[in-house]
N, C-alpha and C positions, 0 to 999 in steps of 0.2 A: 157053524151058524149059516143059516140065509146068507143073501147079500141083505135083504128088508132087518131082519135082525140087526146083523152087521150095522145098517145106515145109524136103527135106533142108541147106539152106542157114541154115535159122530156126535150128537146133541147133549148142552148141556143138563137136561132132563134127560137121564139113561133109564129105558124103560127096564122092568125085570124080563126075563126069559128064562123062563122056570124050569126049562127042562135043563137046563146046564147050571143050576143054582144062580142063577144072575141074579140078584136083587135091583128094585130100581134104585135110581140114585141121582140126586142135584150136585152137580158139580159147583157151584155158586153159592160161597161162604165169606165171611169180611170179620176180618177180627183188629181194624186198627187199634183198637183203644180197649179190647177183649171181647171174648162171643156175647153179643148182650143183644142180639136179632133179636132171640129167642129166651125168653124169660130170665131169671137173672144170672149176675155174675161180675165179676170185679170191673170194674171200671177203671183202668190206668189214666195217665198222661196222654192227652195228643201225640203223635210220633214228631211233631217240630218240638216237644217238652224234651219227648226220650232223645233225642239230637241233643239238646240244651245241655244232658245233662255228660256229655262226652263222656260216656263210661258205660261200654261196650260190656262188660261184664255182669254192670245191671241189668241190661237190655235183655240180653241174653238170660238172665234170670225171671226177666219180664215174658220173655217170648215162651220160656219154660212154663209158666205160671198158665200165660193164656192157653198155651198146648194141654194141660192139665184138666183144664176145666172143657176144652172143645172137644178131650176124649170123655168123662165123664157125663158131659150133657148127651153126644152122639149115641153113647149103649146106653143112656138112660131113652133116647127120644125112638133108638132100635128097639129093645124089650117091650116098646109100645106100639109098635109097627108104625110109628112114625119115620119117613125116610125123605121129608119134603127140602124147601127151602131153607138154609141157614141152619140145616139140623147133621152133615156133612164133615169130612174130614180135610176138604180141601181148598185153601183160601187163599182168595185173592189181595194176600198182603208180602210182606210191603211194597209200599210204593218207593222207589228208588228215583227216581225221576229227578233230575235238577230243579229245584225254585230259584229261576233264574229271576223272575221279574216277581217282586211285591204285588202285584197287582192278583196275580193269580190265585183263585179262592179254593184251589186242590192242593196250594204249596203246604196248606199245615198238617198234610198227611207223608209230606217228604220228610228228610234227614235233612233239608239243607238246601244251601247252595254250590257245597263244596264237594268234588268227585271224593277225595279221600276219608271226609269224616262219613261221607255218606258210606263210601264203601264198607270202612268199620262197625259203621251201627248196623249196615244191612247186612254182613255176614252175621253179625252175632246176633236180629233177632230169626234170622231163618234156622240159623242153628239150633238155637231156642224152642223154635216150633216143631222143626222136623226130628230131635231126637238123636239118641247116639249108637239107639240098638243095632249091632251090626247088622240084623235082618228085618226089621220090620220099622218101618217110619212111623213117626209118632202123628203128627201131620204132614199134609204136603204143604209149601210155601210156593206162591204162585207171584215171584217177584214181579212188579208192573212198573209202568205198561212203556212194551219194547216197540220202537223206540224213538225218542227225542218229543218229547209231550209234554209240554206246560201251560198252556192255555194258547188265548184266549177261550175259555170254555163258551162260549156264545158261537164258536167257529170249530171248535174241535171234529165234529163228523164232516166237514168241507175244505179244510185249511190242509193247503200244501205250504209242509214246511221246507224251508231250501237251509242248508246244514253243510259246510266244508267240510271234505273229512280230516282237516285238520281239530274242529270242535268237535266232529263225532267224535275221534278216538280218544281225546284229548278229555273234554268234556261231560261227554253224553252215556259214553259206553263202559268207563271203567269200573261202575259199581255195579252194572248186569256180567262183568267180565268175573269181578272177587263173587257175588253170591253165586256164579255158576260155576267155578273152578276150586273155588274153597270151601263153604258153606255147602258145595252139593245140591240146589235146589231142583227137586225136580219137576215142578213147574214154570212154566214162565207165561205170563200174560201179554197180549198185544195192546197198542193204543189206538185210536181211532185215526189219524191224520195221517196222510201221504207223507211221506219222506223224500224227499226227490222227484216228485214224481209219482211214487208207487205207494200203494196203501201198505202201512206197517203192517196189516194182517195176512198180508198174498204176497209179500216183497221178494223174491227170489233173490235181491242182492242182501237182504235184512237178514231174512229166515234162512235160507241155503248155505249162502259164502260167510257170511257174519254169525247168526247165533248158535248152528250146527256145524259149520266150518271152523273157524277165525277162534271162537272162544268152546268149542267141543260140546255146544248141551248135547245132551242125550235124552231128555225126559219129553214131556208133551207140553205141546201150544197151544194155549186157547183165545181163544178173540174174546174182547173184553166187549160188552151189552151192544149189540148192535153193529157190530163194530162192521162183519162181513156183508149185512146189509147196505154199509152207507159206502160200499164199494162200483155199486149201480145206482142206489138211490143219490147221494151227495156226492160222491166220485166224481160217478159216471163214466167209470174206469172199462164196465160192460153194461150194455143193453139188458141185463134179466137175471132172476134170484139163481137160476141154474146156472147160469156162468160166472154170478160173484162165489156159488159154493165151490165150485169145480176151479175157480181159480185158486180158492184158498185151501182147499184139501191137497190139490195138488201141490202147493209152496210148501206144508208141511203143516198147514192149521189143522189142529188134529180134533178139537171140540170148538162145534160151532154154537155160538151162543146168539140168537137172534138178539134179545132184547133184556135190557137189567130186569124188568120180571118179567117173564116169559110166561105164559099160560100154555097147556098143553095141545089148547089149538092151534096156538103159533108154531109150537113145535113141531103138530103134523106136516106143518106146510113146507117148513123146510125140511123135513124128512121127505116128500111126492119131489120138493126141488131138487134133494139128492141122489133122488131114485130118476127123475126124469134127467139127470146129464148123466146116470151113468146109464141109461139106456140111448141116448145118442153120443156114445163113446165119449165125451168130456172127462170121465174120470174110470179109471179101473179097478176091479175090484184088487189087483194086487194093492195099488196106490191106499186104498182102504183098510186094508190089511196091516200094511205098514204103519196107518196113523193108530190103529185100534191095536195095535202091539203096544207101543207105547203108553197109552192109557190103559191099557187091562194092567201092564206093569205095573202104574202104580197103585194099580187099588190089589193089587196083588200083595204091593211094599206093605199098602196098611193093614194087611190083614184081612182083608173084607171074604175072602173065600176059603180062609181057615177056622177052625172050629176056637170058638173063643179065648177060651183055657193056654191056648199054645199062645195066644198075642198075650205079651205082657201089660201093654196097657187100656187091656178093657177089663183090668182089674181096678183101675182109677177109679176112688169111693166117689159119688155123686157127692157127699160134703163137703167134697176140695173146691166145690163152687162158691167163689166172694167170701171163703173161709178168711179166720183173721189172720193166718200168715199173708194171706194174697190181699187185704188190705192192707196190713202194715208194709209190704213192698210196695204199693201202691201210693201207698205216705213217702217212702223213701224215694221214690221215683221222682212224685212232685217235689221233694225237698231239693234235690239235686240239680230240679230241673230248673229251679226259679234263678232270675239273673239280676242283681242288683248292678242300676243303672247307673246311680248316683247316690250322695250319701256326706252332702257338705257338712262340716263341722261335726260328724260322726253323731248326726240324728237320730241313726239305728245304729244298737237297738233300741227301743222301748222299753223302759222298765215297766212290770206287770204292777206294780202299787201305781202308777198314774191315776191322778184323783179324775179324770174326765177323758173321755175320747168321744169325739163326731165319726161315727162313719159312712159315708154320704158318696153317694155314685147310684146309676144303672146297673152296675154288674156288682153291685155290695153284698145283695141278698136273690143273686141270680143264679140256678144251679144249671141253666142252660153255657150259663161262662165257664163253665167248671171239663164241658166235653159236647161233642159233635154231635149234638140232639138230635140231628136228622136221622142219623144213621142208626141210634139206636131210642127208638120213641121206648117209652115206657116208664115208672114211677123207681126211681134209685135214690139211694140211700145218700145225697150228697150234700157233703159240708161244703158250705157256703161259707165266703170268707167274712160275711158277718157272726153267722155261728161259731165260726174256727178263732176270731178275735176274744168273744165271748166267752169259751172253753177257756183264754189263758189268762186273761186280766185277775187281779185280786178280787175277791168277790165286795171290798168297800168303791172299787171304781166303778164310776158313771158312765154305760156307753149308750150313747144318741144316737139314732141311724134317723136317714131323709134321704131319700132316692135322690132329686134333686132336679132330676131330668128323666125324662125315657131314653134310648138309645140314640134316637137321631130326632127325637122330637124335644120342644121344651113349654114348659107352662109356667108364670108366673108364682104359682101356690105353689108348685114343686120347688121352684129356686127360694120364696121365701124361708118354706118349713127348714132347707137345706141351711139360709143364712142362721137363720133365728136358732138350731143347736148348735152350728159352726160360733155362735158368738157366745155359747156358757163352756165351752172346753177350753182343753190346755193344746190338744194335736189334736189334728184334722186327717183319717186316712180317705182319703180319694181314690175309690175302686173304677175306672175310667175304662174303656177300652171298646172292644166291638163281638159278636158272639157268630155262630155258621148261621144267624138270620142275613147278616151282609156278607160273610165271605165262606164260598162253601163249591158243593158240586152243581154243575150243570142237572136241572131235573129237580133240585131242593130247593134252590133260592130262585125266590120271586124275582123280579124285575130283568133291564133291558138287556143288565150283563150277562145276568144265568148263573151269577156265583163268584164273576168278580168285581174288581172294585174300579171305579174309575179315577179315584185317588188314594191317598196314604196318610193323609191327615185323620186325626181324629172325628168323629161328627162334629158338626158346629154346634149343636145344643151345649155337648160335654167342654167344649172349649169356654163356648160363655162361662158355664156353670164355674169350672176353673177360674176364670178371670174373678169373678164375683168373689168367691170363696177365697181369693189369696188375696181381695184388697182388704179384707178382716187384718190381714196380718200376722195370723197365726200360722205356727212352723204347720207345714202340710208334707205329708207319704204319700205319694204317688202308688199303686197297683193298677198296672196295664194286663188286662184279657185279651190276647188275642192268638192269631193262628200265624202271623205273616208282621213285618216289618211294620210300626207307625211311627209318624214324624211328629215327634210332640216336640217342638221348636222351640214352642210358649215355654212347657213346662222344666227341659229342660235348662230354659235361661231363669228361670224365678222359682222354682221350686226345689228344694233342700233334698228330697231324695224321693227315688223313684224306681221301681221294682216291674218288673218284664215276671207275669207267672204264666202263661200261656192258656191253652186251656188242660186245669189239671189234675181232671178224674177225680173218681168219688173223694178224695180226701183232701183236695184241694184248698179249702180254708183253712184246714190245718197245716199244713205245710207254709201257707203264707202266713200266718198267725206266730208258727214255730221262727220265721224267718225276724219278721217284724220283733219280737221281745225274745230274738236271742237263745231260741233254745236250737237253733241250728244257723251255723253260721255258712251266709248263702257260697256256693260253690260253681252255678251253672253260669256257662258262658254263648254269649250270643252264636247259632250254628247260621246265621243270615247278617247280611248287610242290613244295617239302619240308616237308611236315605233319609237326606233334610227335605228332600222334595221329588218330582218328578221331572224338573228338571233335568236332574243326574242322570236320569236315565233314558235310554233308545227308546223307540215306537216298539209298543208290547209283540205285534209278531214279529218282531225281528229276531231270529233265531242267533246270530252270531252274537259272538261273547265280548264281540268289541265294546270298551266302557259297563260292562256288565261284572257283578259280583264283585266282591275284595280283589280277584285275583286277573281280574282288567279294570278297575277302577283307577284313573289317576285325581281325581276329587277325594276332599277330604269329607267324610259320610258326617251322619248323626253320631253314628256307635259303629263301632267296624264291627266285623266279623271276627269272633274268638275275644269281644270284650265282655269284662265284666268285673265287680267287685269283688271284696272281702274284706271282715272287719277286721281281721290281720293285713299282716306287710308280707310281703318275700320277697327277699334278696336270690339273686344269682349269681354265681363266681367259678373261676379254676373251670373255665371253657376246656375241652381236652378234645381236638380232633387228630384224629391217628386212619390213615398217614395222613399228612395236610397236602401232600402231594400224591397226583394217583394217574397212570397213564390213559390214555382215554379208551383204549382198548382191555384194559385188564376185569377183571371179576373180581377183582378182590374188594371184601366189604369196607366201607368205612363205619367208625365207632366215633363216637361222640357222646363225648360223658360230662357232668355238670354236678355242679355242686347248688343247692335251696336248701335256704335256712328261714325260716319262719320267725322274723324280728318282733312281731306284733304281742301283743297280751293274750289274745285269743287262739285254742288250735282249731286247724280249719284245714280246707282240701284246696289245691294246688291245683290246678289243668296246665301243665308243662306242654308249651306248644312247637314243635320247630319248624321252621319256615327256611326255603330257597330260595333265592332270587340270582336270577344268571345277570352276570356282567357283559352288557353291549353284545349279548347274541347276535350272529348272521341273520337266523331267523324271526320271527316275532313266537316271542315267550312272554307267558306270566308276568307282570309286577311281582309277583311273590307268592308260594304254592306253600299250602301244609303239606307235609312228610309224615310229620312222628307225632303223636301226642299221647301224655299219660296222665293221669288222673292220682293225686298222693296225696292220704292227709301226712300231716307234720304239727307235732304238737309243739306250743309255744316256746321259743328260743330251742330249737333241735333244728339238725340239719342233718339232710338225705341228700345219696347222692342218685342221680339217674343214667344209664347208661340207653342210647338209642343204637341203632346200624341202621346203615344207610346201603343198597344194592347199586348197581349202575342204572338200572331204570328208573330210580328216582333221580336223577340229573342228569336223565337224557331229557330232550326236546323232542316235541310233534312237529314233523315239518308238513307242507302242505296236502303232502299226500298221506297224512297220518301215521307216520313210519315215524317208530325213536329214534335219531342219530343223537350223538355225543360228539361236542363241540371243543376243542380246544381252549378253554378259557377261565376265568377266576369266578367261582360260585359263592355267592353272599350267604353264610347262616347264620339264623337268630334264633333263640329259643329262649323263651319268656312266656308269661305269664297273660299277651296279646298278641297280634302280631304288630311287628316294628314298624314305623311311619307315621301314625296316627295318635293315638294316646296313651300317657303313662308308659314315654320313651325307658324310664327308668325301671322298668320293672322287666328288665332281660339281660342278657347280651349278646355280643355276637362274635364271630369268627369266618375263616372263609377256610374254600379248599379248592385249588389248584389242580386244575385237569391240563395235561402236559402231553 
């Protein structure tokens, strides 16, 4: 190649160079919720649902499914010499990133807030995507964005984040550590914000020592829309477009991506910027070389320069797209994903002969509640949780539907029509919640924030409406829409039961419908803290974990993290830690095995949780960390036993300088069905283990 060749490879629009077969090619794909850019295709759960639904192995079937469809659309969208935008093999998902603050309107595209659960669901859905063929990747997963990014998105391209690396390593880094050393990812994405100081996209201690060092990637880095840009422009890190590329080529940013959509004239320009620093030495063409090794590698992995026949999967039939296997996991996903809040005097389920049902809310008959409309505009096939009600009742039951309110607006004619069928039923379900018109990305949502929220409360229209509606009297079902944490204070003190479905993909009201009357008895557990307010919590840029999540929180929240219902019981018993004693130097594994029995009438699934908590550490550690979690059904009066292991790096500590040491001291375990401190003490037990 040229060096001019060469440059056009550095961009995320790779142009063709025909005489070496190069085809062009958009590096710039998003498949949160499945490939649905570009005309149709299954539409899953949010990835704060697939979190919900702690069960790694769906996920992973999920990521399978999406991978599926992104190789049958890409040779369907090739054989038509389409090669544009969103029509690509390599995406920019998951997002791994901590949802440390509710406020943040990109948390509902995380696993969480927890480094552990996130790390399990982000190994297993990269895995999912990228395939097991020993030689050819199925996708590439471009985990995002490295590193320490959680909003405020109104500040993201100017905000220096300042980060101990006691939180880095602790915190921040260990689910880019599992998708890079287990799952194999061989993309990795950048975020926008300075870390220290230094832009996440050019950071020589981020990129160098850390994500090519410290945790061994080996695959290519790309800067996420703008990202190298806002290294001059909002930095101000350099004076000029040649010195923010040459800084970032040279770090190791191997695809420069100017802008979320990029036009090919933007492209040019940063192609002259790349060609003008390497003709005043700024960068060299070996330095070049190096980054286009790694990229040509992976389009290598997928096949793109072998003749089609030899790649196995571009033999994927074009019908595997929104095919009913990939809707009915799509069902399963939302089933698993939904969290029963509450459930006084055993409300739910519903029986399906109910002579009358009101179902009355903004997101009742909204299919924008259902997934991140932003991201994927376009006309999809989604049940709505009034439709999905309608599917299960007897066909002699009555159901009423009245908006009742807009989302954040209210009108008198709306809360009448709302009262007036709320007062000829027997139950009232209340679809309640907020869609990605209020909490979303920077660049989609209108107003001051850019996407987040400046509180956690419900709207106040939806609050009146509530008030109103439960001074009837009638038992009312709560269903919460949303992406991120809300404080529903009111609802939880006066209303009988209450259900968290998130947002959740095409079949969404069936799932919540299946939930409501009983044909799936709910399993998902909260993967976020549910704050009563914002008082609980620090000033949103505050980066430190101080008072932040379950696992620095000493308040007692709305809903902790890892709660949630069933309309069964379980018991836990016959705790077994082996050894109970363990020297602080040794390797040797610990085991911990437990007995669950399923006491209740109903079978149902299990999320078996275990938690640490050090005793009177030297250093500062945790309130209490997930370790182990597994997901089991158990049918009625049967009882399983579980067996976990434990390494010494799970009961080591971060000290300040981010290094594990192992302390001399007595380590608290619990493993239950939440974690211990907060609610439904009774539903665990616990044990400890002696480090000597």
């Amino acid at each position: 190649m040229t060096i001019e060749e060469k440059i056009t490879q550095l961009m995320n629009i790779s142009s063709a160079i025909n005489h070496l077969n190069i085809a062009s090619y958009d590096w710039r794909n998003e498949c949160l919720q499945g490939v649905a850019f570009r005309g149709k295709a299954t539409l899953f759960p949010q990835t704060i649902a697939m979190a919900a639904t702690w069960n790694p192995n769906l996920i992973k079937k999920v990521g399978s499914a999406i991978s599926d469809e992104a190789r049958a659309k890409h040779h369907e969208f090739a054989r038509n010499g389409e090669r544009g935008r969103w029509q690509g093999l390599t995406f920019s998902c998951p997002s791994i990133n901590i949802f440390r603050d509710p406020r943040w309107g990109r948390g509902q595209e995380t696993f969480g807030e927890d480094p552990y659960l996130t790390s399990r669901m982000g190994v297993a859905f990269v895995e999912g995507l990228q395939g097991k063929n020993p030689k050819y990747l199925k996708l590439v997963a471009e985990p995002k964005h490295f590193a320490v990014h959680s909003g405020p998105e109104k500040y993201r391209h100017e905000i220096n984040v300042l980060v101990s690396n006691k939180d880095l390593y602790e915190t921040y880094l260990p689910a880019f550590k599992a998708v890079i050393q287990e799952a194999k990812a061989e993309g990795i994405m950048s975020s926008y914000n300075r870390l220290n100081g230094k832009p996440c996209c050019a950071s020589k201690t981020l990129v160098e020592d850390i994500l090519r060092g410290k945790l061994g990637f080996n695959g290519y880095f790309i800067g996420d829309g703008g990202a190298v840009t806002d290294i001059f422009k909002n930095h101000k890190i350099v004076n000029s477009l040649e010195e923010a590329v040459a800084m970032a080529i040279n770090t190791g940013c191997d695809i420069i991506n100017p802008m979320n959509l990029t036009t090919l004239a933007k492209t040019k320009r940063y192609r002259k910027a790349i060609k003008n620093a390497v003709d005043r030495g700024l960068i060299s063409e070996k330095t070049i070389d190096r980054n286009l090794n790694r990229t040509l590698t992976a389009r290598f992995k997928l096949g793109m320069f072998d003749p089609p026949e030899e790649v196995p999967y571009s033999k994927i039939p074009y019908n595997i797209v929104n095919c009913k296997q990939h809707q009915a996991l799509s069902l399963k996903a939302a089933r698993e994903s939904i969290v029963l809040l509450k459930n006084d005097n055993n409300l739910l389920p519903l029986s399906k002969d109910i002579k009358s049902i009101a179902v009355i809310g903004p997101n009742a008959n909204n299919p924008e509640a259902c997934y991140y409309f932003h991201y994927y505009p376009g006309n999809y096939n989604i049940t709505t949780p009034l439709k999905g009600i309608k599917t299960k009742v007897s066909p002699k039951t009555k159901v009423y539907y009245a908006k009742g309110c807009e989302l954040t607006e209210y009108s008198d004619l709306e809360l009448n029509e709302a009262i007036e069928i709320a007062n000829k039923v027997e139950v009232i379900i209340m679809v309640l919640g907020i869609t990605g018109r209020i909490e979303g990305e920077e660049g989609y949502v209108l107003g001051p924030e850019r996407g987040d929220r400046t509180d956690i409360n419900l709207p106040l229209a939806q609050v009146d409406l509530l008030k109103s509606i439960n001074e009837l009297g009638k038992p009312i079902v709560i269903i919460l829409t949303s992406g991120s944490a809300l404080s529903v204070n009111y609802a939880k003190e006066n209303v009988p039961a209450i259900i968290e479905a998130w947002y959740g993909g095409e079949k969404a009201g069936l799932a919540i419908a299946d939930i409501i009357f009983g044909d799936y008895n709910p399993s998902g557990r909260l993967p976020i803290t549910f704050y009563k307010s914002l008082d609980q919590l620090p000033d949103f840029q505050d980066y430190s974990m101080k008072n932040r999540t379950y696992r620095y929180m000493s308040d007692a929240p709305l809903f902790p993290f890892g709660y949630g219902l069933s309309y069964t019981k379980f018991k836990y018993s016959n705790l077994q830690i082996t050894p109970e004693k363990i020297q602080t130097d040794s390797n040797e594994m610990i085991t911990i095995k437990v007995d669950i029995e399923n006491i209740g009438d109903y079978p149902g699934e299990e999320v078996a949780q275990l938690y640490l908590s050090h005793s009177y550490p030297k250093i500062q550690a945790p309130f209490r960390e997930l370790k182990r979690f597994r997901k089991i059904y158990i049918e009625s009066r049967d009882k399983k036993t579980l067996s976990f292991e434990l390494n010494p790096i799970d009961y080591s500590i971060f000290n300040e300088n981010g290094i594990e040491i192992i302390e001399s001291e007595i380590i608290s375990i619990f493993l239950g069905g939440c974690q211990s401190g907060f609610e439904d003490k009774n539903n665990g037990i616990h044990g400890s283990l002696e480090l000597i």
